[in-house]
N, CA, C and O atoms as a Tinker XYZ file with bonds, in Angstrom:
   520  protein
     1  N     68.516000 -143.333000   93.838000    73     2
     2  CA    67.373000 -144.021000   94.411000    64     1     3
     3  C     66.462000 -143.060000   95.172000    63     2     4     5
     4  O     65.539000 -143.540000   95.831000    81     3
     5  N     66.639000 -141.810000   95.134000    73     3     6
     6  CA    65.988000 -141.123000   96.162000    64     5     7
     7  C     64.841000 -140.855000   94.588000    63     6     8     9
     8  O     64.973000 -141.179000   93.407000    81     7
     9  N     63.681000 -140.064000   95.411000    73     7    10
    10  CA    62.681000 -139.767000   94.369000    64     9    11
    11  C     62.890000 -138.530000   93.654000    63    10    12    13
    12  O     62.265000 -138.476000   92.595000    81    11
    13  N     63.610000 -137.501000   93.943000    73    11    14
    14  CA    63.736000 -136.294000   93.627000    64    13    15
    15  C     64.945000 -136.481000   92.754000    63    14    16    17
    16  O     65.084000 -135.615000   91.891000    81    15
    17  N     65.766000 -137.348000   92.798000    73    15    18
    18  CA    66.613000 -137.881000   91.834000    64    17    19
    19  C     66.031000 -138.412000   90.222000    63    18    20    21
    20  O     66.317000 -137.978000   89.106000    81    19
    21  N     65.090000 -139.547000   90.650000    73    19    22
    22  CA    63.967000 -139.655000   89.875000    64    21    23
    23  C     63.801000 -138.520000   88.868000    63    22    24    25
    24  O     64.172000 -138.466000   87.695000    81    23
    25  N     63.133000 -137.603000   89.632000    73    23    26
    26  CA    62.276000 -136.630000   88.941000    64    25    27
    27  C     63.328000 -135.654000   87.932000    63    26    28    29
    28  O     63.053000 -135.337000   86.775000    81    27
    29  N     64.567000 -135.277000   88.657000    73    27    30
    30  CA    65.217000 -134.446000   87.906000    64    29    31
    31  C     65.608000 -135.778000   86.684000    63    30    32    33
    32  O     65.597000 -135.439000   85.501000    81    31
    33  N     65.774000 -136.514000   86.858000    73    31    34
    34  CA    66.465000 -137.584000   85.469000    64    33    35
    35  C     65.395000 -137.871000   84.392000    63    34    36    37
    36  O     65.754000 -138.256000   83.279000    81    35
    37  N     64.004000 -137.683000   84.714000    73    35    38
    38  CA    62.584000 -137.568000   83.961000    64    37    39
    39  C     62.914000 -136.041000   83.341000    63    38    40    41
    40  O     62.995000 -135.863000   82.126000    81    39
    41  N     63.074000 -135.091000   84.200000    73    39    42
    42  CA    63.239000 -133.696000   83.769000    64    41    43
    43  C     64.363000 -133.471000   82.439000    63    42    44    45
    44  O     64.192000 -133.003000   81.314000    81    43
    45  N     65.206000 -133.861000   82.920000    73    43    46
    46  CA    65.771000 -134.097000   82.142000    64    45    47
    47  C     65.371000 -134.486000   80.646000    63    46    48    49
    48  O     64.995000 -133.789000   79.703000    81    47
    49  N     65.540000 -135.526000   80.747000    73    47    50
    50  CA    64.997000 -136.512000   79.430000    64    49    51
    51  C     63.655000 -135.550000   78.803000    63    50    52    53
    52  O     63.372000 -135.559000   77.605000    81    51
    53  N     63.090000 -134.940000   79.571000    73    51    54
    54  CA    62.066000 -134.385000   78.865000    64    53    55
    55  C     62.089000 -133.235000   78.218000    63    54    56    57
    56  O     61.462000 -132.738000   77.282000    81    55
    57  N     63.263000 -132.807000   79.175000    73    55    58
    58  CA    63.955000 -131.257000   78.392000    64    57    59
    59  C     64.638000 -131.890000   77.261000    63    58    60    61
    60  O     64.825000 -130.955000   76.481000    81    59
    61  N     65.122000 -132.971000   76.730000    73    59    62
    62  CA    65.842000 -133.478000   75.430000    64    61    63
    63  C     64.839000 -133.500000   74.322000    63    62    64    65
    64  O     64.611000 -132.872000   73.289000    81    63
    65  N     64.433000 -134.313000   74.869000    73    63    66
    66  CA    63.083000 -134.512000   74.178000    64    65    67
    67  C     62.641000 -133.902000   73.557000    63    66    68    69
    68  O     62.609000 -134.216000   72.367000    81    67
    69  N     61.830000 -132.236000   74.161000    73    67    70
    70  CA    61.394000 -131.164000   73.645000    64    69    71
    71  C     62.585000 -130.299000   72.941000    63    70    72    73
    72  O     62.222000 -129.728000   71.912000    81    71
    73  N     63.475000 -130.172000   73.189000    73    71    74
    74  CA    64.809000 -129.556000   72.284000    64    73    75
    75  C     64.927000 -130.096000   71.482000    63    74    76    77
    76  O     65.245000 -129.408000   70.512000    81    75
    77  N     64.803000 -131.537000   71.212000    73    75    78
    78  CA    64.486000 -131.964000   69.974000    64    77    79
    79  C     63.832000 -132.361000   69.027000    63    78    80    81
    80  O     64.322000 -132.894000   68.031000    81    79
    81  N     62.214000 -132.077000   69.283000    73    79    82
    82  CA    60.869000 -131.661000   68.640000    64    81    83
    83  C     60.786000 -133.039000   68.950000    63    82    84    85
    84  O     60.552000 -133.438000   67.809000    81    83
    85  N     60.809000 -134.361000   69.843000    73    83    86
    86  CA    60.027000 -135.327000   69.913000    64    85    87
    87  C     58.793000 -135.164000   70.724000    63    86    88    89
    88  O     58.581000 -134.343000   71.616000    81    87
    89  N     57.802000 -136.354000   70.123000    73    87    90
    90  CA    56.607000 -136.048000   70.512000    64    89    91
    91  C     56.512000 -136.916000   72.090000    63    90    92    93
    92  O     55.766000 -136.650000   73.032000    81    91
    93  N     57.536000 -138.013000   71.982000    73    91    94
    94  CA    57.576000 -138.776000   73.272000    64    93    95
    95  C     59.403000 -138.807000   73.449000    63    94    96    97
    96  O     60.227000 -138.419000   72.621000    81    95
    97  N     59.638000 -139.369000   74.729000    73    95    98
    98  CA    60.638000 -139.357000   75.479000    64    97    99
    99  C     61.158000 -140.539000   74.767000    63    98   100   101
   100  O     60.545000 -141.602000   74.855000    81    99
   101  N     62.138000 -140.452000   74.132000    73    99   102
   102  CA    63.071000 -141.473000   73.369000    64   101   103
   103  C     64.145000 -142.418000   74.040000    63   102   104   105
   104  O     64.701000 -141.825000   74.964000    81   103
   105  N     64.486000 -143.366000   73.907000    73   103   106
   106  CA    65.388000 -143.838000   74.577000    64   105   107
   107  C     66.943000 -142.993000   74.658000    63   106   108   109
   108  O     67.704000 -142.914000   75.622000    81   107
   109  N     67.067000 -142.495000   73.476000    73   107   110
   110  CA    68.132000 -141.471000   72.934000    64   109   111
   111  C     68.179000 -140.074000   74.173000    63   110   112   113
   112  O     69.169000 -139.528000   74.659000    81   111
   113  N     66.723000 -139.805000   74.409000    73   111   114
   114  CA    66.544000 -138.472000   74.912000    64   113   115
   115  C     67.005000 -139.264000   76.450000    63   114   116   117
   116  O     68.009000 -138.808000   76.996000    81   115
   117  N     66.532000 -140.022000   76.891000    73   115   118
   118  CA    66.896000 -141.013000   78.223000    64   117   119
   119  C     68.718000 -141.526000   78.522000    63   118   120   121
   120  O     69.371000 -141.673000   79.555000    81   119
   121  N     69.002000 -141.658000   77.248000    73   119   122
   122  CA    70.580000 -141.848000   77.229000    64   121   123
   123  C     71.282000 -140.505000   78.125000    63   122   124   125
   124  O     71.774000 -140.273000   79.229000    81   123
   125  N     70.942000 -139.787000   76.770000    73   123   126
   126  CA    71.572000 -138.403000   76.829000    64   125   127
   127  C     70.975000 -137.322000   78.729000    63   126   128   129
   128  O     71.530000 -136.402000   79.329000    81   127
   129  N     70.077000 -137.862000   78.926000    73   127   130
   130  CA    69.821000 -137.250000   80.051000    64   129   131
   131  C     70.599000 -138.166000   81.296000    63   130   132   133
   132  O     71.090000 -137.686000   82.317000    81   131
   133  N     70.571000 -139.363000   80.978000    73   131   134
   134  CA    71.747000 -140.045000   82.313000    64   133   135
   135  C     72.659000 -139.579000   82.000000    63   134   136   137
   136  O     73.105000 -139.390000   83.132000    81   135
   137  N     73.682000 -139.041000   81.120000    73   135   138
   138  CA    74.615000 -138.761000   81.260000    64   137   139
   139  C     74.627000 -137.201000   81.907000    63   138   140   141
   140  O     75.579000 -137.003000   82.661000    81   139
   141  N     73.975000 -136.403000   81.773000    73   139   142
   142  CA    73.809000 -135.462000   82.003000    64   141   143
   143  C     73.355000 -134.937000   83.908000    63   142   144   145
   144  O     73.483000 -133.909000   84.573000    81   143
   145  N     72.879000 -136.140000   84.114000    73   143   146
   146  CA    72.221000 -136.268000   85.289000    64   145   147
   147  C     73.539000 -137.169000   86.367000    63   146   148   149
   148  O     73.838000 -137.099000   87.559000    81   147
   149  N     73.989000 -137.883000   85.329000    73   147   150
   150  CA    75.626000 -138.165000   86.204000    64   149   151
   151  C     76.524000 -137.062000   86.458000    63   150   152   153
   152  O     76.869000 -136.485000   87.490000    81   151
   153  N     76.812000 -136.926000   85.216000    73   151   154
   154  CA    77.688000 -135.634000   85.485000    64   153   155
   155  C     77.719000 -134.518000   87.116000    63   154   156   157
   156  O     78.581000 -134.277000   87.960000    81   155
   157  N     75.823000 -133.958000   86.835000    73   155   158
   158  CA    75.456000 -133.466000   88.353000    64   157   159
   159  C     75.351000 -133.795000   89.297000    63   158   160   161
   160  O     75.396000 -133.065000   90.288000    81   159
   161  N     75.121000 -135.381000   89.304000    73   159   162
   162  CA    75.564000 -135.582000   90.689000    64   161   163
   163  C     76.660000 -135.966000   91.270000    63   162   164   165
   164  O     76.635000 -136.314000   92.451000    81   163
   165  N     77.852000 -135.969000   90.512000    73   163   166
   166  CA    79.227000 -136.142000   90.516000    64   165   167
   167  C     79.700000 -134.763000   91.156000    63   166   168   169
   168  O     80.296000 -134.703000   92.231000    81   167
   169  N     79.397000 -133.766000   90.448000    73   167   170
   170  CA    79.690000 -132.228000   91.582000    64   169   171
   171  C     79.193000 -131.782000   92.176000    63   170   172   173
   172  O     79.693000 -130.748000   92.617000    81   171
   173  N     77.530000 -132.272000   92.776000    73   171   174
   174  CA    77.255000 -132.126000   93.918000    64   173   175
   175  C     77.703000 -133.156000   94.540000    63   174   176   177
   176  O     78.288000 -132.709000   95.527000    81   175
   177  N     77.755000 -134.056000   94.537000    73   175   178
   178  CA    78.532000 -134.708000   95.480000    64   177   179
   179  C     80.034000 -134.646000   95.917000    63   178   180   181
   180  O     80.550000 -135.063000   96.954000    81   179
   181  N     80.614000 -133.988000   94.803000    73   179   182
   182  CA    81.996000 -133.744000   95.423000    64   181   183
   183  C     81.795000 -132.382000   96.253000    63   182   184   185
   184  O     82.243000 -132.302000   97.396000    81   183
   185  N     80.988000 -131.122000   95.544000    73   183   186
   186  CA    80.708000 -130.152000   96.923000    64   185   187
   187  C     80.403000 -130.603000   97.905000    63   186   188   189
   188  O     81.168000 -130.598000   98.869000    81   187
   189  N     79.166000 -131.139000   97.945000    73   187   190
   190  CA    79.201000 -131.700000   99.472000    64   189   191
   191  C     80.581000 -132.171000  100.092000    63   190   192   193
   192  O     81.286000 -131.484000  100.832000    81   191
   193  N     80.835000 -133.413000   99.677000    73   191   194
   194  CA    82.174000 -134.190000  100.707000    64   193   195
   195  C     83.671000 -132.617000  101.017000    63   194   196   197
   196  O     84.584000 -132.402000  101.815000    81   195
   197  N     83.190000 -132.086000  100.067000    73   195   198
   198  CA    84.763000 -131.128000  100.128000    64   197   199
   199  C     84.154000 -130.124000  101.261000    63   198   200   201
   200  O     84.900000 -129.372000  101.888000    81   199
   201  N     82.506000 -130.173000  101.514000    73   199   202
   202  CA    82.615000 -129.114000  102.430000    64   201   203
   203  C     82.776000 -129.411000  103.864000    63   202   204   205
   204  O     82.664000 -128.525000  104.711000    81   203
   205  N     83.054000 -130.717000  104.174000    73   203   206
   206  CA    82.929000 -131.461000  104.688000    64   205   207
   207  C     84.937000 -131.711000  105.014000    63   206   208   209
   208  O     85.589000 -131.260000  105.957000    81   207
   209  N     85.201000 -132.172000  104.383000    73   207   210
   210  CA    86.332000 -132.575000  103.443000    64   209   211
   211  C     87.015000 -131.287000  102.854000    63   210   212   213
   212  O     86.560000 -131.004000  101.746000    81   211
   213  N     87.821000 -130.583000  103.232000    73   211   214
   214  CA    88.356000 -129.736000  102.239000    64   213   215
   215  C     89.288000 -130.342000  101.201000    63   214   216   217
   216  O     88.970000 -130.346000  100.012000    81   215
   217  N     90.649000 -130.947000  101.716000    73   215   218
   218  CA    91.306000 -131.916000  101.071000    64   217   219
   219  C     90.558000 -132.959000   99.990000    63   218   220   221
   220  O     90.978000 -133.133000   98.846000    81   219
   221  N     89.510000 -133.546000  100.486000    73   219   222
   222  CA    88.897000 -134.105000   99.773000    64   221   223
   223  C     88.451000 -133.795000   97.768000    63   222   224   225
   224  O     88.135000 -134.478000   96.794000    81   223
   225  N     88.697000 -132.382000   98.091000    73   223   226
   226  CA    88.488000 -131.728000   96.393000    64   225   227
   227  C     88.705000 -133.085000   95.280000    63   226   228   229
   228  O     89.659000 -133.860000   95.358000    81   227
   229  N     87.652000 -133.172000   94.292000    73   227   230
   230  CA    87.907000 -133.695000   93.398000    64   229   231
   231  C     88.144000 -135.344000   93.363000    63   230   232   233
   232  O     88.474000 -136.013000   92.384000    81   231
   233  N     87.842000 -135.866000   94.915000    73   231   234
   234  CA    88.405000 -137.351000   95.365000    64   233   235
   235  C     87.197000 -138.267000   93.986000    63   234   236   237
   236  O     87.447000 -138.856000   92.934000    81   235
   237  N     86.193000 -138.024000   94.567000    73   235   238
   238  CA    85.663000 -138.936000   93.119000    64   237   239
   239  C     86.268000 -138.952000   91.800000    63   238   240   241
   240  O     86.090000 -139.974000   91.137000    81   239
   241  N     86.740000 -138.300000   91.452000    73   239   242
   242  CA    88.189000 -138.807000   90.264000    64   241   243
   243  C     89.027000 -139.524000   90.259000    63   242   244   245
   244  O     89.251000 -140.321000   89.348000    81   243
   245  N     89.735000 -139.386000   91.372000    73   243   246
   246  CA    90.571000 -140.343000   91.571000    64   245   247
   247  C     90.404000 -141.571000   91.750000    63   246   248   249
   248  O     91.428000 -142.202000   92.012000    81   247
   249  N     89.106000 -142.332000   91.678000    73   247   250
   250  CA    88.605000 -143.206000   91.214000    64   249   251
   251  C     87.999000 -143.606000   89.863000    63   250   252   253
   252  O     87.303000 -144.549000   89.487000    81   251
   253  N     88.542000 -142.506000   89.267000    73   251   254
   254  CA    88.524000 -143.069000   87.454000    64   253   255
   255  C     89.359000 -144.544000   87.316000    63   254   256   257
   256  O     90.309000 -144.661000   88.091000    81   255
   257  N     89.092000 -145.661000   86.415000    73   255   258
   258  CA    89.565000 -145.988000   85.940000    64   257   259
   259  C     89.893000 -147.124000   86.753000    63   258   260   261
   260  O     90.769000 -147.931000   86.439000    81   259
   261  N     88.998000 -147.217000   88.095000    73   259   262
   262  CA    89.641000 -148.038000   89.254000    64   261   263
   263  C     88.637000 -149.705000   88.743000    63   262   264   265
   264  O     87.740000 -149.679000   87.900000    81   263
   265  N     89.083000 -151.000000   89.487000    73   263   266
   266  CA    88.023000 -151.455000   88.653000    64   265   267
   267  C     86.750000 -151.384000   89.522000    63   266   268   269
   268  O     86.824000 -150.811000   90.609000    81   267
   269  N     85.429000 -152.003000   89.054000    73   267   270
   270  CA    84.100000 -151.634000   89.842000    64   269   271
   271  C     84.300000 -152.615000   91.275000    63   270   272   273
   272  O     83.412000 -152.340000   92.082000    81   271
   273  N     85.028000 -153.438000   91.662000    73   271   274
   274  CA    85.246000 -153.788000   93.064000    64   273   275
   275  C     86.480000 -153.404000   93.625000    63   274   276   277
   276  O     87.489000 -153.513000   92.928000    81   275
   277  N     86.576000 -152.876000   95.026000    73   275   278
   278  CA    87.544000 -152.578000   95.656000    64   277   279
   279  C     87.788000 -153.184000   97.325000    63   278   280   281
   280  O     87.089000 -153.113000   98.336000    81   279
   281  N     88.667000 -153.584000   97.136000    73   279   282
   282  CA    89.026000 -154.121000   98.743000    64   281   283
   283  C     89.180000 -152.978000   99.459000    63   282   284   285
   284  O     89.670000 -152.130000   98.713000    81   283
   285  N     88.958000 -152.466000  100.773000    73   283   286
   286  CA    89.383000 -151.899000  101.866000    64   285   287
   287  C     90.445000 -151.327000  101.886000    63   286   288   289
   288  O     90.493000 -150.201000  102.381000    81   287
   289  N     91.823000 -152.053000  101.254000    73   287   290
   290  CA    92.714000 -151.800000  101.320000    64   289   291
   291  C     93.305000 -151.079000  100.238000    63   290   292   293
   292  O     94.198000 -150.242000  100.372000    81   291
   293  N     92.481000 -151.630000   98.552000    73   291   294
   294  CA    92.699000 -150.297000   97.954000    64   293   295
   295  C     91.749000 -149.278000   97.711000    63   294   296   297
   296  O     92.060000 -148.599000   96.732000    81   295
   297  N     90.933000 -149.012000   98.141000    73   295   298
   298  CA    90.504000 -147.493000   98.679000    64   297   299
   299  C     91.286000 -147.113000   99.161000    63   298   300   301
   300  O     91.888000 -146.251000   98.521000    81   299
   301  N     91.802000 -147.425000  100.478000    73   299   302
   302  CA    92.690000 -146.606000  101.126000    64   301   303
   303  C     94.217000 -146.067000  100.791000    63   302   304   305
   304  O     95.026000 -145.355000  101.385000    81   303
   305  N     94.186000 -146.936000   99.247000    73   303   306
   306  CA    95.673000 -146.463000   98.895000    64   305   307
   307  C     94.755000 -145.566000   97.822000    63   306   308   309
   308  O     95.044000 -144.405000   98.111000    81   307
   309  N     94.279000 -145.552000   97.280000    73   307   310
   310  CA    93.133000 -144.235000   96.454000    64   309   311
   311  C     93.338000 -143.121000   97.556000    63   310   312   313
   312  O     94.173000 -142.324000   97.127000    81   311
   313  N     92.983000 -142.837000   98.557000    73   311   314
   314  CA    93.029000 -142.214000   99.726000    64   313   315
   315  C     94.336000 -141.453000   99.922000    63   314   316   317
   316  O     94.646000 -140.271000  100.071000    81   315
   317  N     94.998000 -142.668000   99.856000    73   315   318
   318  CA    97.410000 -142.032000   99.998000    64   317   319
   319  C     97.264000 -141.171000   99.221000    63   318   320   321
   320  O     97.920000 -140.226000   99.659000    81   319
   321  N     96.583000 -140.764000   97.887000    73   319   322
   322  CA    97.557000 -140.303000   96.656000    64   321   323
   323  C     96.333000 -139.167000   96.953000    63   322   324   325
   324  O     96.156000 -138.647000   95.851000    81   323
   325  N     95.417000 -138.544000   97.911000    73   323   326
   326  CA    95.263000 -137.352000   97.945000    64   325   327
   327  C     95.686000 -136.548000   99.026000    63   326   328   329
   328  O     96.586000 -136.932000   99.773000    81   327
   329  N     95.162000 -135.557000   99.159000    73   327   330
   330  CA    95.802000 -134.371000  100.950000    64   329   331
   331  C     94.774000 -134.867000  101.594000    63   330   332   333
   332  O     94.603000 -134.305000  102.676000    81   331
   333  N     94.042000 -135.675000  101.363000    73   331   334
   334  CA    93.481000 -136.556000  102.938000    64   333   335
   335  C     94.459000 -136.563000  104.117000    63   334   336   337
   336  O     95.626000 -136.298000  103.829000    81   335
   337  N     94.157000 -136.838000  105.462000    73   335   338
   338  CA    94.892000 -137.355000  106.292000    64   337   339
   339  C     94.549000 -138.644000  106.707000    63   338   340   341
   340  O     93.338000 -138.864000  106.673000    81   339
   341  N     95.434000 -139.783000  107.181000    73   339   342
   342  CA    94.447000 -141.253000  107.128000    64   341   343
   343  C     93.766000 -141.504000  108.288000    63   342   344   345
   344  O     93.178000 -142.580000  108.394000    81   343
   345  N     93.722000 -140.206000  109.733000    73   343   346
   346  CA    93.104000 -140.325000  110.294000    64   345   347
   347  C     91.396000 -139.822000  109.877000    63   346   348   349
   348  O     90.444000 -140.184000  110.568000    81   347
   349  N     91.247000 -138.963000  108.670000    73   347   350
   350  CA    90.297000 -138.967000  107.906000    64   349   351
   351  C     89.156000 -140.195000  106.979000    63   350   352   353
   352  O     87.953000 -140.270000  106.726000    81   351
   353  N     90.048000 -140.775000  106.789000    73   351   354
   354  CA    89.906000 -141.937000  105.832000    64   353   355
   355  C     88.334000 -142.695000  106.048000    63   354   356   357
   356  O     87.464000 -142.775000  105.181000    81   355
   357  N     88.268000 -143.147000  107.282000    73   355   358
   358  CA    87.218000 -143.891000  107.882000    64   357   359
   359  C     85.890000 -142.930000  107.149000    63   358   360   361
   360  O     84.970000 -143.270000  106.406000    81   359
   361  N     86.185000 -141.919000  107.597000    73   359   362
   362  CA    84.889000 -140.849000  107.784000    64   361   363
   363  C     84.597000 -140.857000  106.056000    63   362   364   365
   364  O     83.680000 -141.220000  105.320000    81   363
   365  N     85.254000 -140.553000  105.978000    73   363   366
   366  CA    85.355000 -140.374000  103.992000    64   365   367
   367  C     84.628000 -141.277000  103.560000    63   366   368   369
   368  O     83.568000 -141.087000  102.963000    81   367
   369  N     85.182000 -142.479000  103.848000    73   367   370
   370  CA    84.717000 -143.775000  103.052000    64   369   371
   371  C     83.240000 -143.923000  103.564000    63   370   372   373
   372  O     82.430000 -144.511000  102.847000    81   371
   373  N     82.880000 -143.433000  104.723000    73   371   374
   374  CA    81.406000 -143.537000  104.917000    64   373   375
   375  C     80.538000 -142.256000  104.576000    63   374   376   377
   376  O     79.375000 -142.003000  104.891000    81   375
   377  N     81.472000 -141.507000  103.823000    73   375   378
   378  CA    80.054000 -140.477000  103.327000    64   377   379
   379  C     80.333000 -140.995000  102.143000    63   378   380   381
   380  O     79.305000 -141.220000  101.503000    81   379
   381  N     81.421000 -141.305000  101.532000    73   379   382
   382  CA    80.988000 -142.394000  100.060000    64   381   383
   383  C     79.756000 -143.450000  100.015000    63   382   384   385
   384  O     78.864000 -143.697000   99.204000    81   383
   385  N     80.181000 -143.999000  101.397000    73   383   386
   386  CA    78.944000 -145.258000  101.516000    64   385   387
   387  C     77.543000 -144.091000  101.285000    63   386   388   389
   388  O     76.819000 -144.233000  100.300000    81   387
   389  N     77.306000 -143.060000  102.215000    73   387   390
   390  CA    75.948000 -142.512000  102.013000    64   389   391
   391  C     75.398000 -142.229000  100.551000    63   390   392   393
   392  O     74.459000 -142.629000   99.864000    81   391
   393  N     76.801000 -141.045000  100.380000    73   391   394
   394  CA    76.421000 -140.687000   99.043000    64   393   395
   395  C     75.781000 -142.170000   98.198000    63   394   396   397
   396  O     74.926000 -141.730000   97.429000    81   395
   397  N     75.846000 -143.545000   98.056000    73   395   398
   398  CA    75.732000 -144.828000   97.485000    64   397   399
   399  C     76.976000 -144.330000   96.169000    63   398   400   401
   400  O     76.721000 -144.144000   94.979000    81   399
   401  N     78.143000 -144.224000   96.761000    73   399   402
   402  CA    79.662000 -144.094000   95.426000    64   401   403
   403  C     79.616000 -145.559000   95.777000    63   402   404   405
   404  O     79.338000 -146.470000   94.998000    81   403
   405  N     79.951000 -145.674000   97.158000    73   403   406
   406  CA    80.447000 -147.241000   97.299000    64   405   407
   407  C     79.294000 -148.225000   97.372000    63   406   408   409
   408  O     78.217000 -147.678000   97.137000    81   407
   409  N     79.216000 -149.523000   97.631000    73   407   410
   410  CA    78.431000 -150.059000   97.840000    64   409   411
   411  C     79.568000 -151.224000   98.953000    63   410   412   413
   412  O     80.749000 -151.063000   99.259000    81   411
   413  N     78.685000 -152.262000   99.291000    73   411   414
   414  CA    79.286000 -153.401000  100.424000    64   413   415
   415  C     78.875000 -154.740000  100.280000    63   414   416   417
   416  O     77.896000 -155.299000  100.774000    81   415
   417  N     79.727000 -155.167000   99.558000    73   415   418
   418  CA    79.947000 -156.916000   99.199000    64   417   419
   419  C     79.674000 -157.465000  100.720000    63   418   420   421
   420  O     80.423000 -157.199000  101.660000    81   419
   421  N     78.301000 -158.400000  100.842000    73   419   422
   422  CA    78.036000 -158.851000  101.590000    64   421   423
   423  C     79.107000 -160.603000  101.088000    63   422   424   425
   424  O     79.364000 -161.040000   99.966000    81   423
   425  N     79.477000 -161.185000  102.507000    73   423   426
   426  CA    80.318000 -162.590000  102.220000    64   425   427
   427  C     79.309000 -163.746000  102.759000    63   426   428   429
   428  O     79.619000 -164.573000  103.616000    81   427
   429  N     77.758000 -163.640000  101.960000    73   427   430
   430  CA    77.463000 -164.742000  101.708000    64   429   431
   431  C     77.096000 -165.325000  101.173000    63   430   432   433
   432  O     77.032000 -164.841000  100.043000    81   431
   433  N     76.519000 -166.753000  101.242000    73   431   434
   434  CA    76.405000 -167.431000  100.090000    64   433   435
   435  C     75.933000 -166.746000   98.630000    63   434   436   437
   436  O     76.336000 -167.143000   97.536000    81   435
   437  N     74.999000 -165.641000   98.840000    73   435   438
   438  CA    74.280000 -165.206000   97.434000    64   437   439
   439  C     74.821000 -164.215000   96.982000    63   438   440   441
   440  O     74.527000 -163.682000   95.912000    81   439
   441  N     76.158000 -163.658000   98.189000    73   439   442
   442  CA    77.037000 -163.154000   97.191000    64   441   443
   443  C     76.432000 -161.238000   96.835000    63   442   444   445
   444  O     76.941000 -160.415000   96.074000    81   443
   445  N     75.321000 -161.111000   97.660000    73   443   446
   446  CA    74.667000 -159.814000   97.332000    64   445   447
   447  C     75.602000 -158.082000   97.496000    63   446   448   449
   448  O     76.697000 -157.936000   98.040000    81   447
   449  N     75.069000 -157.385000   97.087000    73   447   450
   450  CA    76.021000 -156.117000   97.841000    64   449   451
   451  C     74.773000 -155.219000   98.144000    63   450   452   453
   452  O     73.650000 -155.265000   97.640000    81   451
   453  N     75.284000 -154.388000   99.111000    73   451   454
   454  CA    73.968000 -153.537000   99.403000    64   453   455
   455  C     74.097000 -151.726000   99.352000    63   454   456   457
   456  O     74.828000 -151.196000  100.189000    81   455
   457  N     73.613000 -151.161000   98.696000    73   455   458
   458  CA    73.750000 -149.644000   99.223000    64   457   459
   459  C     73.046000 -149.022000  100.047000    63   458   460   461
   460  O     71.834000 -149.172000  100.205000    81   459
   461  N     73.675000 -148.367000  100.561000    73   459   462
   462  CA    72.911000 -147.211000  101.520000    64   461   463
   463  C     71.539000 -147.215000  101.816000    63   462   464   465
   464  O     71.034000 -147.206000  102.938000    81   463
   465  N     70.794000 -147.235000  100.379000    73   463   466
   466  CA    69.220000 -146.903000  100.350000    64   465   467
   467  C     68.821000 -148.455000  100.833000    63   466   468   469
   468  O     67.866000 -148.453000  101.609000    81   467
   469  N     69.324000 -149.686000  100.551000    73   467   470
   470  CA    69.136000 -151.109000  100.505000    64   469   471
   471  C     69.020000 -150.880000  102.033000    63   470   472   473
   472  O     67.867000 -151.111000  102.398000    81   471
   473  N     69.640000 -150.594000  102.802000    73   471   474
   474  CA    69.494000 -149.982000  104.714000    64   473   475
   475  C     68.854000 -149.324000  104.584000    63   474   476   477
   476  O     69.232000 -148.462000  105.378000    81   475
   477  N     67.760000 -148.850000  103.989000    73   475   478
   478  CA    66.828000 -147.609000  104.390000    64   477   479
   479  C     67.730000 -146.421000  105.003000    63   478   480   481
   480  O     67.164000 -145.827000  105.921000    81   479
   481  N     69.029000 -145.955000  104.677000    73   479   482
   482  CA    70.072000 -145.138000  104.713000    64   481   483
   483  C     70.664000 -145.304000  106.318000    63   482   484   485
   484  O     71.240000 -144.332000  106.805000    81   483
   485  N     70.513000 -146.532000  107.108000    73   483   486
   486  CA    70.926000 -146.683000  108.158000    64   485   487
   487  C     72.439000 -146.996000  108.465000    63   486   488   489
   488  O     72.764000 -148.181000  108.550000    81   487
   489  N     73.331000 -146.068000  108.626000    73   487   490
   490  CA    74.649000 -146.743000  108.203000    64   489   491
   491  C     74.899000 -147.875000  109.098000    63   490   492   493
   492  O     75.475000 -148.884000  108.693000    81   491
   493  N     74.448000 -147.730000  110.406000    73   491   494
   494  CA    74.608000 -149.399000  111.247000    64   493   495
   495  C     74.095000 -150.462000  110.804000    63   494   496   497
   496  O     74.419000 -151.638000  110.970000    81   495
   497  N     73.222000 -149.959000  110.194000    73   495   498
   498  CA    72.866000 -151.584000  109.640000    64   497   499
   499  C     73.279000 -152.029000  108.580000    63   498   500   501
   500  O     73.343000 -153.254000  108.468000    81   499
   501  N     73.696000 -151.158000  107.451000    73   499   502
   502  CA    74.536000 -151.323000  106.723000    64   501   503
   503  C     76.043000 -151.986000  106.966000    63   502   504   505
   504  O     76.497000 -152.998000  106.432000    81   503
   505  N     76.626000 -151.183000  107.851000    73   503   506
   506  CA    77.875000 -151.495000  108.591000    64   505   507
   507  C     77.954000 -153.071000  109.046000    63   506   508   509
   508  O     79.046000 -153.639000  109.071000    81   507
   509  N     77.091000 -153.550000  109.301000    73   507   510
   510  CA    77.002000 -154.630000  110.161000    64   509   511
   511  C     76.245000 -155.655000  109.123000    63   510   512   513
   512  O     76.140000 -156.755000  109.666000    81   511
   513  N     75.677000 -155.641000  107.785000    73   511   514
   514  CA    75.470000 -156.417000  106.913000    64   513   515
   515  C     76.827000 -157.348000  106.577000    63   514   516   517
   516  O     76.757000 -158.573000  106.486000    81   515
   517  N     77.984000 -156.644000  106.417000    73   515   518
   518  CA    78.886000 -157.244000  106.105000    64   517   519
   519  C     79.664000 -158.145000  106.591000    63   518   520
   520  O     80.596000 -158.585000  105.917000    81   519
């Protein structure tokens, strides 16, 4: 959601594009550049948290395969099975919230969830949506 995010995922797609003699940006060339544009922000974001985080190495993996909602409680067993310490844990889970890895099931009626950017990146107000 940031704009410079934007731009590299346009960049992208446009570098496909031209590698592959199209005259316009294809949906194909747009595929192939989200994936490409995931990928990078998957290891910058794990540099960041690990520099932060040493233990932390590689923690966005360990959420392969998890399903797309998670209770509190299993994150934090995601959490057990690395060299985290669980007095760490808290902190972690809120540079996930920044990074927008996680998001936060609001409990009301409409049922919404919000990320990071949805707070204008305010984690208190985020924090306190829920």
């Amino acid at each position: 959601m940031r704009p410079r995010n934007l731009l590299r995922l346009v960049n992208y797609a446009k570098g496909n594009a031209v590698n592959l003699g199209h005259t316009k940006i294809t949906a194909e060339d747009l595929r192939k550049a989200s994936g490409t544009f995931s990928a990078d922000i998957v290891k910058e974001i794990s540099l960041e948290i690990t520099d932060v985080f040493p233990p932390a190495e590689d923690l966005l993996y360990a959420f392969i395969g998890m399903p797309p909602r998670l209770t509190d409680t299993e994150v934090r067993e995601v959490l057990r099975q690395t060299a985290l310490i669980p007095r760490e844990y808290d902190r972690v889970v809120e540079a996930l919230l920044w990074f927008a890895f996680f998001r936060i099931a609001r409990h009301t009626p409409e049922e919404t969830e919000l990320y990071i950017y949805d707070a204008y990146y305010d984690m208190k107000k985020l924090m306190r949506s829920y």
